[in-house]
C-alpha positions as protocol buffer text, in pm:
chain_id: "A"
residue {
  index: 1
  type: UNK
  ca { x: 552 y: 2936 z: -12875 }
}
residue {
  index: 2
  type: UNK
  ca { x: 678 y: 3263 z: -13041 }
}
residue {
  index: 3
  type: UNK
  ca { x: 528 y: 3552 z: -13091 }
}
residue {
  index: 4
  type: UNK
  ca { x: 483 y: 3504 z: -13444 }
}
residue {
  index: 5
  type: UNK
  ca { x: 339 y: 3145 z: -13381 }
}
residue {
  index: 6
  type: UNK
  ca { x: 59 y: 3324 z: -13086 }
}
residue {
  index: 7
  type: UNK
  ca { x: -18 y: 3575 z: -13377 }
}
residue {
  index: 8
  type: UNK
  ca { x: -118 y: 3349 z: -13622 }
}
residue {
  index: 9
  type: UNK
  ca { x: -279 y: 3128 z: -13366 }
}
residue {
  index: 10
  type: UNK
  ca { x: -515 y: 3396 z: -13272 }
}
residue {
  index: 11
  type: UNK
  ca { x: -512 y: 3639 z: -13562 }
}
residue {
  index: 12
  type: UNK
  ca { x: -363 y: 3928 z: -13396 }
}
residue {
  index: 13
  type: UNK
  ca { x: -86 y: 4088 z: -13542 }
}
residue {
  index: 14
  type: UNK
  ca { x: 265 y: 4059 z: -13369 }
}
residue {
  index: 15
  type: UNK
  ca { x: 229 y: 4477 z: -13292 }
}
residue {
  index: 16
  type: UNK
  ca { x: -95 y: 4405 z: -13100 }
}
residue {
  index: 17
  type: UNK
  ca { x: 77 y: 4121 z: -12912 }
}
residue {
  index: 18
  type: UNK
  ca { x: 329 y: 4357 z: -12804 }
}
residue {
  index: 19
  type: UNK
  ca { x: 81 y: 4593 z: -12742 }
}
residue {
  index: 20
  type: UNK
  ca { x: -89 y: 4368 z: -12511 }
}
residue {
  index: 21
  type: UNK
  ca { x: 257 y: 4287 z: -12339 }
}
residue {
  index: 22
  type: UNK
  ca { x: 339 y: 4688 z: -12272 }
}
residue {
  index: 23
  type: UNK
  ca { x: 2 y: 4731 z: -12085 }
}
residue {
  index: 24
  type: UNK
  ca { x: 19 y: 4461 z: -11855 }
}
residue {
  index: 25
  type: UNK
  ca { x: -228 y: 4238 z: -12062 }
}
residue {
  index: 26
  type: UNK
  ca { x: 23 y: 3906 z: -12211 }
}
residue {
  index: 27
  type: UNK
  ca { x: 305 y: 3839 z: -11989 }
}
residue {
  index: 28
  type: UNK
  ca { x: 554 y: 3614 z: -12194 }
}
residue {
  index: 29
  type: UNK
  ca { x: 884 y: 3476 z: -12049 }
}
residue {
  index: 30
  type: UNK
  ca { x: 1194 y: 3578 z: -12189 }
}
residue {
  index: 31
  type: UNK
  ca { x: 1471 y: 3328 z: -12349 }
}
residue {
  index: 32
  type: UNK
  ca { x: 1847 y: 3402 z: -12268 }
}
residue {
  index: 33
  type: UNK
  ca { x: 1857 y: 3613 z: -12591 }
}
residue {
  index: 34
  type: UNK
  ca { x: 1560 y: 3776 z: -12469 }
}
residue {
  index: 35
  type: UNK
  ca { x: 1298 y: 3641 z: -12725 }
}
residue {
  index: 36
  type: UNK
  ca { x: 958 y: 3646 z: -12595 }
}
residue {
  index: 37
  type: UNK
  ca { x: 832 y: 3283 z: -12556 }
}
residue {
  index: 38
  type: UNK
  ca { x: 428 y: 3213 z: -12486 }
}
residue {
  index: 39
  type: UNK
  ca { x: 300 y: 2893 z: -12285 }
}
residue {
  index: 40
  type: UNK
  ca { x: -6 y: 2749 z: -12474 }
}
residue {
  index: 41
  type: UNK
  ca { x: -227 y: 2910 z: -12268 }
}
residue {
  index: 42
  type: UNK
  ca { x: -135 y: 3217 z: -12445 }
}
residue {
  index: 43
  type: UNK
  ca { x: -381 y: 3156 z: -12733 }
}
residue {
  index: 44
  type: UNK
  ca { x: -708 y: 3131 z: -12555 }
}
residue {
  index: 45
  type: UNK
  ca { x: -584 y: 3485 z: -12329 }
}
residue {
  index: 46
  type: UNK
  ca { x: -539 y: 3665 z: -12653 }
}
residue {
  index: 47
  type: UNK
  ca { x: -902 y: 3534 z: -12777 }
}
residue {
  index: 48
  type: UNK
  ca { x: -1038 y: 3695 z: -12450 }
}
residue {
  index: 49
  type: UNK
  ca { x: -855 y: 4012 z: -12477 }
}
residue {
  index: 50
  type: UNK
  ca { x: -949 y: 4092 z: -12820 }
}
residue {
  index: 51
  type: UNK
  ca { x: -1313 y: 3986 z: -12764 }
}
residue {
  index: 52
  type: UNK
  ca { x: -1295 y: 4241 z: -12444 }
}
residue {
  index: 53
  type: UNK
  ca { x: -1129 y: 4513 z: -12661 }
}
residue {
  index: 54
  type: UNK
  ca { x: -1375 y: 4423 z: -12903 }
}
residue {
  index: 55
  type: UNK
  ca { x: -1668 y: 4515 z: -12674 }
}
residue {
  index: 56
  type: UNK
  ca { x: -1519 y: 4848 z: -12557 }
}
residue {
  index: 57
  type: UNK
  ca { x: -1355 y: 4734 z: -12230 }
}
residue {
  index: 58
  type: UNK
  ca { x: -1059 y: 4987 z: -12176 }
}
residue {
  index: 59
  type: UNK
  ca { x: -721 y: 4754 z: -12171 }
}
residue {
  index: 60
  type: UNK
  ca { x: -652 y: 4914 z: -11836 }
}
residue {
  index: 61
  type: UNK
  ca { x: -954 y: 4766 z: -11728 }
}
residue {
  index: 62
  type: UNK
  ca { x: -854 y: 4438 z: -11877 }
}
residue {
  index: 63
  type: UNK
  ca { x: -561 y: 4432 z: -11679 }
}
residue {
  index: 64
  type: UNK
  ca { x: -764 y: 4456 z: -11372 }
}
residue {
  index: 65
  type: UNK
  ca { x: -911 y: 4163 z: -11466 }
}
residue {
  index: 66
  type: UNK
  ca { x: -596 y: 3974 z: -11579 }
}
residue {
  index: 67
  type: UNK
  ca { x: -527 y: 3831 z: -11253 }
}
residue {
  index: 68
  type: UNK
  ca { x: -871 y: 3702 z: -11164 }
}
residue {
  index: 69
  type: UNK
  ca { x: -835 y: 3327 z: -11202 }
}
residue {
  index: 70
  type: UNK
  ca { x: -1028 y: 3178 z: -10887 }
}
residue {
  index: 71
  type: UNK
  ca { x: -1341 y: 3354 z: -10690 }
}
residue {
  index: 72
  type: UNK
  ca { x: -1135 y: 3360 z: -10367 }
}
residue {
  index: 73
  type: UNK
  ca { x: -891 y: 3627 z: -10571 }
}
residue {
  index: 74
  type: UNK
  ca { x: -1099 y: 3859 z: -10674 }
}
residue {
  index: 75
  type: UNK
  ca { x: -1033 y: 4177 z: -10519 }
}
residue {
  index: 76
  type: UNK
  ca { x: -1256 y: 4459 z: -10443 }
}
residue {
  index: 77
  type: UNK
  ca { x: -1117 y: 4665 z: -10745 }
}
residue {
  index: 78
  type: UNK
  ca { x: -1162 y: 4410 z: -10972 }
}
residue {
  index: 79
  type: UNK
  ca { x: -1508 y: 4338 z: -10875 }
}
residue {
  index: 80
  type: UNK
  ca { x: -1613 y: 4702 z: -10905 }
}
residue {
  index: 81
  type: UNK
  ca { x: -1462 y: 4673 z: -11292 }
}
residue {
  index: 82
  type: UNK
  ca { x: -1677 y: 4396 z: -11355 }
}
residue {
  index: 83
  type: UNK
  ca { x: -1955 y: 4557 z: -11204 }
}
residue {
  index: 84
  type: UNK
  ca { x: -1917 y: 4898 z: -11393 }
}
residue {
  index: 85
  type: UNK
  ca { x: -1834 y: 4692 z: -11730 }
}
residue {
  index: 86
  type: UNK
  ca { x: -2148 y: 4496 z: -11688 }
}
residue {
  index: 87
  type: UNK
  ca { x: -2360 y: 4766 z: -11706 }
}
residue {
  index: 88
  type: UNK
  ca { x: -2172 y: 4963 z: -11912 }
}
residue {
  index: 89
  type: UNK
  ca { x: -2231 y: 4657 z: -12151 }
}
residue {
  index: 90
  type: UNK
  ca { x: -2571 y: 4614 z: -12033 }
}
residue {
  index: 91
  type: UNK
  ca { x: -2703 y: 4943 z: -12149 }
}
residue {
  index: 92
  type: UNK
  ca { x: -2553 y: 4889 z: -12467 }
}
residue {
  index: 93
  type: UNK
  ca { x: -2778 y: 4631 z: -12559 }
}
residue {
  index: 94
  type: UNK
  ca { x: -3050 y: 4774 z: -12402 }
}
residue {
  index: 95
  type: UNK
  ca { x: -2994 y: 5091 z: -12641 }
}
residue {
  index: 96
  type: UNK
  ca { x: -2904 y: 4857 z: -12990 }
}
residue {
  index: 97
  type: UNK
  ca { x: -3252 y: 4652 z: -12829 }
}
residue {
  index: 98
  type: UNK
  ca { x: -3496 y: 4922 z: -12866 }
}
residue {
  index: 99
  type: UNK
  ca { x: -3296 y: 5052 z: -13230 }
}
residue {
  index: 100
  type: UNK
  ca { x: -3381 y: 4685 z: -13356 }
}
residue {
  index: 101
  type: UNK
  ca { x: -3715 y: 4706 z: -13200 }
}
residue {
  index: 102
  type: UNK
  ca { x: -3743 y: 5075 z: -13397 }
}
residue {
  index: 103
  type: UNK
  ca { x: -3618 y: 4948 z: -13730 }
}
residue {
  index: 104
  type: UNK
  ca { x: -3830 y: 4644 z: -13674 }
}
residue {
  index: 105
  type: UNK
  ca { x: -4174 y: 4877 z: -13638 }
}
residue {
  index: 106
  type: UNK
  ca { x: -4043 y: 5077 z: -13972 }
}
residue {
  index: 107
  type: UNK
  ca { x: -4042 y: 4745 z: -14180 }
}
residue {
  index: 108
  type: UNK
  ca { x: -4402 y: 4674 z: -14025 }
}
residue {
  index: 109
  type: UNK
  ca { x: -4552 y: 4941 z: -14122 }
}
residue {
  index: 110
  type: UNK
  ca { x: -4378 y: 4976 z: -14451 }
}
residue {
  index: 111
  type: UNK
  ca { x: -4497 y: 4584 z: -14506 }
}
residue {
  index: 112
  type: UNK
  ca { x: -4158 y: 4393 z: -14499 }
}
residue {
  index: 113
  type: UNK
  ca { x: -4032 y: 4161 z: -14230 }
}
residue {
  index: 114
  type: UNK
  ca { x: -3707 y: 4227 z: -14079 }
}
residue {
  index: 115
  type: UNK
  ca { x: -3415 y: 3938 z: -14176 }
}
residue {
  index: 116
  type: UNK
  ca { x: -3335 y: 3747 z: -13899 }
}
């Protein structure tokens, strides 16, 4: 598929595609005109990226991580980047935990029930 076609696919925009490509994240081939051209496989990498970026993982880290695809591959770098993430991650929801559990007290004792 084309880039266009893998942006609207995953709702990126064709800059963040190309984005992606320059660090090392998407790696399309090239036709003989040099038009970038995305196996379907493209879609779901995208998804992951931008759910990564989405939770703060640094794109170099992500490109770390690009090349894991079976247990057997995964080198010691890239296991200490999934380490580090994970608790990166980890205290993050620890910390938003115990604001919920704050804001959650607050509407106690001011007699309404948080939303769920």
């Amino acid at each position: 598929m084309r880039i266009g076609e893998l942006a609207a696919a995953t709702g990126a925009t064709v800059r963040a595609l190309r984005y992606y490509e320059e660090q090392g994240l998407l790696r399309p081939e090239r036709t003989a005109s040099g038009q970038r051209v995305y196996a379907q496989d493209a879609v779901d990498q995208v998804v992951w990226i931008r759910t990564l970026l989405r939770n703060g993982l640094p794109s170099r880290a992500i490109a770390k991580l690009r090349r894991c695809r079976s247990a057997e591959e995964i080198t010691p770098e890239q296991r200490a980047v999934i380490y580090e993430e994970h608790a990166r991650i980890e205290a993050e929801y620890q910390a938003a935990a115990a604001t919920r559990d704050r804001f959650a007290s607050v509407l106690a004792f001011i007699g309404d029930e948080p939303a769920d």
